[in-house]
C-alpha positions in Angstrom: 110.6 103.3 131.1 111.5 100.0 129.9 108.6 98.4 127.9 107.1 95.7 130.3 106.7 91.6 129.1 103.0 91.8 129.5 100.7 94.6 128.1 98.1 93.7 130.5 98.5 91.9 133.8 95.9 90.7 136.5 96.3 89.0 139.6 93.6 88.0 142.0 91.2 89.8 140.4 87.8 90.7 142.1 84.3 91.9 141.3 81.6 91.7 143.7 78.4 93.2 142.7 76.2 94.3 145.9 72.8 92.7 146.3 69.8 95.4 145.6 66.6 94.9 146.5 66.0 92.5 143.1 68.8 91.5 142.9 71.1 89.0 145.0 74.6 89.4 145.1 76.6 88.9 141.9 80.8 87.7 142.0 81.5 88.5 138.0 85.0 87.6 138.9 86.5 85.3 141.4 90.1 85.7 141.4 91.1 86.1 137.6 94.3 85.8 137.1 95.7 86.7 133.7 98.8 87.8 131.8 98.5 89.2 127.9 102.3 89.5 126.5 103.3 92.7 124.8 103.0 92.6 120.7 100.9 89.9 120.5 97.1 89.3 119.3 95.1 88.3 122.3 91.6 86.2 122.7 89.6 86.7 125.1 86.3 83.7 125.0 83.7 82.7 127.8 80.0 82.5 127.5 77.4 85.8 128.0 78.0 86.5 131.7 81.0 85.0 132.0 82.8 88.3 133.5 84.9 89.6 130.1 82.9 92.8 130.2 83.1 93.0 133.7 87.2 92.8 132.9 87.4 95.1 130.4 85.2 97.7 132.3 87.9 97.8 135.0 90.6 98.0 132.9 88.9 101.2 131.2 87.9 102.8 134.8 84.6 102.3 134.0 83.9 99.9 137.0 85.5 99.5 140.1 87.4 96.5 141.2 86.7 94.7 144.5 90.5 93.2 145.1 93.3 92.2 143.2 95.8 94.4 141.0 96.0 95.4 137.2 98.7 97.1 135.5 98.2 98.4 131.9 101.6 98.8 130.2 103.0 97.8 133.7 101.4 101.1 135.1 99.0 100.2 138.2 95.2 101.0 137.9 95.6 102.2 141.5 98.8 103.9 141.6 98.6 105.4 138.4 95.0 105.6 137.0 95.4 108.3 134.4 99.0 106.9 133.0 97.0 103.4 133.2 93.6 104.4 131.2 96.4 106.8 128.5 97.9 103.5 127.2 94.7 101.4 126.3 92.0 101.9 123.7 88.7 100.4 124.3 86.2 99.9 121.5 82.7 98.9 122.9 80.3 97.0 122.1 77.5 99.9 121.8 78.2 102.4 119.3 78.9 105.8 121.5 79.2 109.1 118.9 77.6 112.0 118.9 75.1 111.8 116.2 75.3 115.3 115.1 79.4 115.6 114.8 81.0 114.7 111.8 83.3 111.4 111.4 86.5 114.2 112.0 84.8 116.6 115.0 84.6 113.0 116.7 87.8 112.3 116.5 88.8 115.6 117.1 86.4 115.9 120.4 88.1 112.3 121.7 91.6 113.6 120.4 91.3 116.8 122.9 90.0 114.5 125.9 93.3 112.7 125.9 95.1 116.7 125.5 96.7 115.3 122.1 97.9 118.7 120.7 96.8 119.6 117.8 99.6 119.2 116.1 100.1 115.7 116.2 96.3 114.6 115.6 95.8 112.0 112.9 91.9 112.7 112.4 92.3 112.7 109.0 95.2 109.3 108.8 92.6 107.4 111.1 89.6 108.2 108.5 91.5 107.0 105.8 93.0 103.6 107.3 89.4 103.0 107.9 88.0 104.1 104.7 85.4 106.8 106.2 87.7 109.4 104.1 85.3 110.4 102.0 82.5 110.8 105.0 84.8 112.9 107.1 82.4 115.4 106.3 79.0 113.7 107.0 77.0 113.3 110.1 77.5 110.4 111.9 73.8 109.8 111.9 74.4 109.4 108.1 76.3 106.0 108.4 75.9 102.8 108.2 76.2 100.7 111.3 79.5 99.3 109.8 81.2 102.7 109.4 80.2 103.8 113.0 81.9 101.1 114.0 84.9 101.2 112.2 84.8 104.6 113.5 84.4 103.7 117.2 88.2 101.9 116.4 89.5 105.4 115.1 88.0 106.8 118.1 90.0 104.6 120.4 93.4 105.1 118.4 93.2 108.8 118.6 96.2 108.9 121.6 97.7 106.5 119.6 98.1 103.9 122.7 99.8 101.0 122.8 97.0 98.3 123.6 93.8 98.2 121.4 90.6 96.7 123.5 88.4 95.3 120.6 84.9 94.2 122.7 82.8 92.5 119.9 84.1 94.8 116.9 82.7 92.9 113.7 78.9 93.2 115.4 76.6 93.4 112.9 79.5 94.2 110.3 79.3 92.8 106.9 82.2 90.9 105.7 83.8 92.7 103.1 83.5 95.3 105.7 85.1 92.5 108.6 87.7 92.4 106.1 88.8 95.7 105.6 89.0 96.3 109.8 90.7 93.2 110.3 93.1 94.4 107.7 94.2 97.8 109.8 93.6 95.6 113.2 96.8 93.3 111.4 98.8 96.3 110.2 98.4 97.9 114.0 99.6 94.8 115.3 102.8 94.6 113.2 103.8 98.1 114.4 104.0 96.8 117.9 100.2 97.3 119.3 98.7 94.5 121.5 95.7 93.5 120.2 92.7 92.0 123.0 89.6 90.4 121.1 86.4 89.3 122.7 84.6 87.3 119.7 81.4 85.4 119.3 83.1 84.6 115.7 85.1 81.8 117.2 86.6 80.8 113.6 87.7 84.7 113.7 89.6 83.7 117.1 91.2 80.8 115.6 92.8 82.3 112.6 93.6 85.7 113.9 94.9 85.2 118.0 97.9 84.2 118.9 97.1 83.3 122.3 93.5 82.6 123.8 91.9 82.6 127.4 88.6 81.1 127.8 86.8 82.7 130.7 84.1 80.9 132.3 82.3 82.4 136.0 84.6 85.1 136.9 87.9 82.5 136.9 90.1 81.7 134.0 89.6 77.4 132.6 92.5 78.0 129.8 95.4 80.1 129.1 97.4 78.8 125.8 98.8 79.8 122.5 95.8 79.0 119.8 97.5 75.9 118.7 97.8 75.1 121.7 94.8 74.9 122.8 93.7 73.3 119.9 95.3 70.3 120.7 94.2 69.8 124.2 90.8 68.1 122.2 92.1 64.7 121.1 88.7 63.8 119.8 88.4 63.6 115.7 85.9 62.7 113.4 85.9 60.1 110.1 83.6 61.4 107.8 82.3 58.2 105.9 80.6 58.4 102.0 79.1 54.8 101.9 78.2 53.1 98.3 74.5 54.0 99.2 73.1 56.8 101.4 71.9 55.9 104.9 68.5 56.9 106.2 70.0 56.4 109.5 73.4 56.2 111.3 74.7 52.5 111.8 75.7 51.1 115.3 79.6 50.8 115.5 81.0 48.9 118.1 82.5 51.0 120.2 82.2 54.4 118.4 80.0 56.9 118.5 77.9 57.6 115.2 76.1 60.2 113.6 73.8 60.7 110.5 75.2 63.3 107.9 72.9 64.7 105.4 74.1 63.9 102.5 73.8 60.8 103.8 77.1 60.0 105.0 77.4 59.1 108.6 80.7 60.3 110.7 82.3 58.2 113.3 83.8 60.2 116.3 87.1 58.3 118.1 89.4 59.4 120.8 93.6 59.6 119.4 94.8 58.1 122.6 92.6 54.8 122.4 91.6 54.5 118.4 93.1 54.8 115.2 91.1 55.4 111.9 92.3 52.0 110.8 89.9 50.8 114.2 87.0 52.8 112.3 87.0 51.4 109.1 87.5 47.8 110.4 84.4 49.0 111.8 82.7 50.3 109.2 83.9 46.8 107.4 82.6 44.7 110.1 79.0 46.3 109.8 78.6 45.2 106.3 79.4 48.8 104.7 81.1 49.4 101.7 83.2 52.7 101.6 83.1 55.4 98.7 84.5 58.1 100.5 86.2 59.2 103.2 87.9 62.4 105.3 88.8 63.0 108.4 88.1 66.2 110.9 90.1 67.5 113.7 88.5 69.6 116.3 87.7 73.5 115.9 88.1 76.2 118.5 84.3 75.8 119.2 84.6 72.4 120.1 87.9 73.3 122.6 85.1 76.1 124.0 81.9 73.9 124.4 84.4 71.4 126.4 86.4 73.7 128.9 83.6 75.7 129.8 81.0 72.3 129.9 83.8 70.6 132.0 84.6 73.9 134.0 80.2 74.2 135.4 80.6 70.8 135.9 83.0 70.7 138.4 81.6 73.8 139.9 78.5 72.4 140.3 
């Protein structure tokens, strides 16, 4: 089989939860349509509720869909379930081992449910690229909350499959600790496995994905390479140091202003209709003298809070 363009592809994607008798009817996805390319390092954003579990849960058979089609490694959900499910790994959010296996019977135990003989089981490869080597032999009750979830990523490379779900995977994980998984995430992705990341760590989103879809009520408000996306803000910041701190941020004709604490003030303009020259004529025109200044381009955050703000809006 030839290897397909896109690792994961949706179209028209449905879910419709029924109403119960506390609950109304819920549609966590209205017709999501979405395309992750093969090799790459995927981001997948929106707000709590915004249907990326929802997502995910189909794609691991764990929820039904209403309409639409998937294909995992261009194998249909519907056609071909079990060849679907073999070529992703999810890692969830809630930390699901066995308390009383050790780090290796729990890979071992996963490694059987995909019938991976045991000849070509890497219980004891996984442990190490994770560095839970030397607790291969411990309960898992005995770890720390960042070793259970490094091992919840062994756990979902056991069949070795080419697409790695990562749902929150740095939760409560210190960062040298952050580090060291991001480190085997990156060395994964260079051998060829696609990468999807759901973050709360937006900054971890912005230097590590490639590509980044921001989900917001079931539908899909951006689809764009990182840089991208970056862009699309054309809003930036002058960070002013005046001779003397301010107590309060001065009124600039035209710009908006706001107080920083060390007294500073920054001055927010919009690329298409300002300059930074236009500020600090400004600032000049106020009666300000200037120390000090920078200047700050948007984040990821900022791209979020706007497509998502501007996304309810129109909805509403």
């Amino acid at each position: 089989m030839d290897l397909p363009d896109y690792a994961i592809e949706a179209k028209g994607l449905t879910k419709t939860y029924a109403a119960t008798k506390t609950t109304p009817e819920m549609k966590a996805l209205r017709g999501l349509d979405l395309a992750i390319p093969r090799g790459s390092i995927f981001g997948l954003l929106g707000p709590n509720g915004a249907g990326k579990s929802t997502f995910i849960n189909i794609l691991s058979g764990l929820c039904q869909k209403t309409s639409g089609t998937v294909t995992i490694w261009g194998r249909d959900i519907d056609k071909s379930p079990r060849d679907a499910r073999a070529a992703i790994g999810v890692v969830p959010q809630e930390i699901a081992a066995d308390p009383f296996f050790t780090p290796k019977e729990a890979l071992e135990v996963a490694a059987g449910m995909y019938a991976v003989p045991k000849a070509e089981r890497r219980s004891d490869e996984l442990l190490a690229a994770l560095g839970l080597a030397d607790k291969s032999k411990a309960y898992v009750r005995q770890l720390s909350g960042g070793m259970k979830r490094r091992l919840m990523v062994a756990k979902a490379m056991v069949h070795n499959p080419p697409v790695l779900i990562l749902d929150e995977p740095t939760a409560g994980v210190d960062v040298e600790l952050r580090k060291q998984l991001w480190n085997y995430v990156l060395e994964l992705n260079r051998k060829g496995v696609t990468i999807v990341l759901t973050t709360h760590y937006l900054e971890e989103a912005q230097e590590l994905c490639d590509q980044i879809a921001i989900i917001n009520r079931g539908q899909v408000v951006a689809c764009e390479p990182t840089s991208t996306l970056l862009r699309r803000m054309d809003t930036r910041k002058v960070l002013v140091t005046p001779d003397e701190p301010l107590t309060a941020a001065p009124r600039l004709a035209g710009f908006d202003t706001s107080l920083l604490k060390s007294g500073g003030f920054a001055v927010s303009y919009r690329t298409g209709q300002s300059s930074v020259e236009q500020v600090l004529a400004a600032v000049r025109a106020a009666g300000l003298h200037i120390k000090d200044i920078s200047t700050e381009d948007p984040d990821l955050e900022d791209v979020f809070v706007s497509l998502t703000y501007a996304a309810e809006k129109a909805e509403a």
